[in-house]
N, C-alpha and C positions, 0 to 999 in steps of 0.2 A: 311677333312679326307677322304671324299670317293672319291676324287678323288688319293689320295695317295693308295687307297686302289685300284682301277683302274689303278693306274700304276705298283703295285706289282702285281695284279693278269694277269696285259698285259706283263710282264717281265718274267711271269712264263709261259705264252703260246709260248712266241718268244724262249725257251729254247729250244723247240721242233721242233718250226714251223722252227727257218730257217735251224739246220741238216738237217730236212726231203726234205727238199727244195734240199740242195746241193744232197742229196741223191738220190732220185726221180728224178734230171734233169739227173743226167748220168744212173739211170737206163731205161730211156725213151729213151734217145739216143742206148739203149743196146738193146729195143723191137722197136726201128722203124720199122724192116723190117719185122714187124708182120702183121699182118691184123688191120684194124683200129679198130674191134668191142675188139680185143685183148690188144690193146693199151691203149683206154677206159678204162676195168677193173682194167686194171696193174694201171692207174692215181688212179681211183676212189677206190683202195687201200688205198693211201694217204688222198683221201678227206676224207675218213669214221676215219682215225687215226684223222684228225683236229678237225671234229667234236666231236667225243670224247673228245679229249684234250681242247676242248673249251667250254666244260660243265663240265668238271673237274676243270679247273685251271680257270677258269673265271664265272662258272654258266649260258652261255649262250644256249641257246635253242632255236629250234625254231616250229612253226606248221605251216601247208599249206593247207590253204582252198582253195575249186574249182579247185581240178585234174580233178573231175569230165566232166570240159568243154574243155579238154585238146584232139587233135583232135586223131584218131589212127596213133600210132608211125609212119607207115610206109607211109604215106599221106605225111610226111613232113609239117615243119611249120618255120614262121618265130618268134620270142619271142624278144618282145616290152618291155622292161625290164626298172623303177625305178634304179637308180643310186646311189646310196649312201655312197657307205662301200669294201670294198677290203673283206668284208664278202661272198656276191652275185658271185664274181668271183671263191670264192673256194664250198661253198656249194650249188650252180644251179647246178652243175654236178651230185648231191645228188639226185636233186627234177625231173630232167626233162632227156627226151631220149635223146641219144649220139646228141650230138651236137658241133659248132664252134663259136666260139668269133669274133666276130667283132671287133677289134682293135688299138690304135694308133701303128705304125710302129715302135716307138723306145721301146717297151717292148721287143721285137722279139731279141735286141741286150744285153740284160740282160743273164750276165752267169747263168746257171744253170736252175733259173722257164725258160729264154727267150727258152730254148733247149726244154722243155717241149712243150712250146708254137707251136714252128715250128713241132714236134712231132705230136702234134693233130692238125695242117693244117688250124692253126687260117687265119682269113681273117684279116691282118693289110694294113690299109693305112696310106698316109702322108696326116695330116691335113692341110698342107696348099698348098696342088696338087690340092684344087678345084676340076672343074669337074672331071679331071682324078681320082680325089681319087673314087669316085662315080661311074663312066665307072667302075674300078676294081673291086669294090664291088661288082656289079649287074651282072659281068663276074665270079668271084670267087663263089660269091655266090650261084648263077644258078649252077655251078657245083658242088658244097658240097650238097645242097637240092638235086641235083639229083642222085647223089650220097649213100642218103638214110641220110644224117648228115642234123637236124635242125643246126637254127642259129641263135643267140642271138643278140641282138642290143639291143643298150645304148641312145635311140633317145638324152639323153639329153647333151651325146660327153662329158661327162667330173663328176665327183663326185658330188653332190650338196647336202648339207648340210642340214638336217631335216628342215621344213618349208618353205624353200629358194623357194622365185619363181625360176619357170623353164622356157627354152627356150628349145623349143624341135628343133630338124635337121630332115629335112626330107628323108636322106638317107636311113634307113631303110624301108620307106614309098616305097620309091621308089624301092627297091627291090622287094618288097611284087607286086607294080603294075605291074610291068614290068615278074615278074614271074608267077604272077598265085598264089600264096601260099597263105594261108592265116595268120590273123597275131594274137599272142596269147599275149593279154597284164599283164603286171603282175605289182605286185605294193606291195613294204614290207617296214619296219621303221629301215633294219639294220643299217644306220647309227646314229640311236640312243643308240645302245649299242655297235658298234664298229665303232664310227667314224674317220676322215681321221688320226687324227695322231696315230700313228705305235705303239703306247706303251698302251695307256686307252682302256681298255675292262669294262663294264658298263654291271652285271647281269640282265639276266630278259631274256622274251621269243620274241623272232624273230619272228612276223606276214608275213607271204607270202600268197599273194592271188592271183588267178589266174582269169581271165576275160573270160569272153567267147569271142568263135574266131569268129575275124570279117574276113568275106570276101572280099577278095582283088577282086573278080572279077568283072569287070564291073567299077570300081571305081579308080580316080586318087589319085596321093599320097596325095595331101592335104589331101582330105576326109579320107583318111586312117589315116592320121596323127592326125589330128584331133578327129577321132574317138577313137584313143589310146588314146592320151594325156587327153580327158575329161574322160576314162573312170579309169584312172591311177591315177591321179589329186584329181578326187572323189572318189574312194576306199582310199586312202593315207589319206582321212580326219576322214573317220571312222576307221582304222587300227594306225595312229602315235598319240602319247601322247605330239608332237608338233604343237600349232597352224601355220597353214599358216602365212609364210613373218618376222617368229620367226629368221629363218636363213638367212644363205649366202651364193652365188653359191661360190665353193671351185674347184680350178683345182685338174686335176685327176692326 
């Protein structure tokens, strides 16, 4: 029963979620030629409507420990981010300062969210351009940081399912070296109450925790990568209510 119950309560949030979608992409294409801090707002409109709606129609919630070691906004940073849940792609805009997405290429082709996307100046590459996709990233990249935009990376390139070993990609690593930024790890269990399929929403509260920022300087990507990945890995054991190797990596 509760997962029938899961699916009525994920059938009553898609009620809203994908109007506002069709909504929100053409009004994003209507303020592109705004200023970017302009833009943000008019998004993050929408995101505070989700959230709501996703504690209404489903009970979901969430809290965020350690903003505290969150570096100041205008420093720029890169965010080392847990993968989970098509949850983290809508409410980080919520938790953290304007920023861009790191992403595969073919979202960018998606009517409507895809408008949104190129709207706020995501960084998409093609995952299977190899180095080139990485050249762009760390081009792209450099320019949005300097620009005054953080930026999100998904080290683990794809959804993975609560428990599920991970493999982390060293692309975002290698941003962080080759820039100077430093790199802000974070680690939450949304895929335990909104995991990958589209319909089950699962009540309860949304752990997000923030890491202290490690310094890029001085330091190669491994080290960096590394450094994220144990400190993601072991905050996730004390935050999810799944044991480790419970799941299974899941494409994004």
């Amino acid at each position: 029963m509760s997962k029938l119950f899961a699916g009525v309560r994920g059938l009553l949030f898609t009620l809203l979620f994908i109007p506002t979608i069709v909504i929100w992409g053409v009004l994003m294409l209507l303020v592109s030629p705004l200023p970017y801090r302009m833009r943000w707002n008019v998004l993050n409109a929408w995101v505070y409507l989700m959230v709501f709606w996703l504690r209404v129609t489903c009970g979901i919630r969430h809290e965020v420990i350690g903003l505290e070691h969150l570096p100041p906004v205008d420093n720029g940073a890169i965010i080392m981010a847990k993968h989970q849940s098509t949850w983290e792609t809508i409410v980080f805009q919520a938790i953290f300062p304007p920023h861009v997405w790191v992403l595969k290429q073919e979202l960018l082709n998606l009517p409507f969210f895809g408008w949104g996307l190129r709207v706020m100046e995501a960084i998409a590459i093609d995952r299977s351009a190899g180095r080139k996709a990485i050249v762009k990233m760390i081009r792209q990249g450099k320019q949005r940081l300097e620009a005054g935009r953080w930026v999100v990376v998904f080290p683990e390139g794809t959804r993975t399912a609560p428990g599920a070993p991970s493999r982390y990609k060293i692309g975002g690593a290698v941003l962080a070296a080759k820039t100077g930024y430093p790199v802000v790890p974070v680690a939450h269990n949304a895929g335990e109450h909104w995991p990958k399929h589209w319909l089950y929403k699962y009540p309860g509260v949304i752990k997000v925790s923030v890491g202290p920022v490690i310094d890029s300087e001085g330091k190669n990507p491994e080290e960096l990568m590394n450094e994220a990945e144990a400190w993601i890995e072991n905050e996730m054991v004390q935050i999810s209510q799944v044991p480790p190797s419970a799941g299974s990596t899941v494409e994004g």
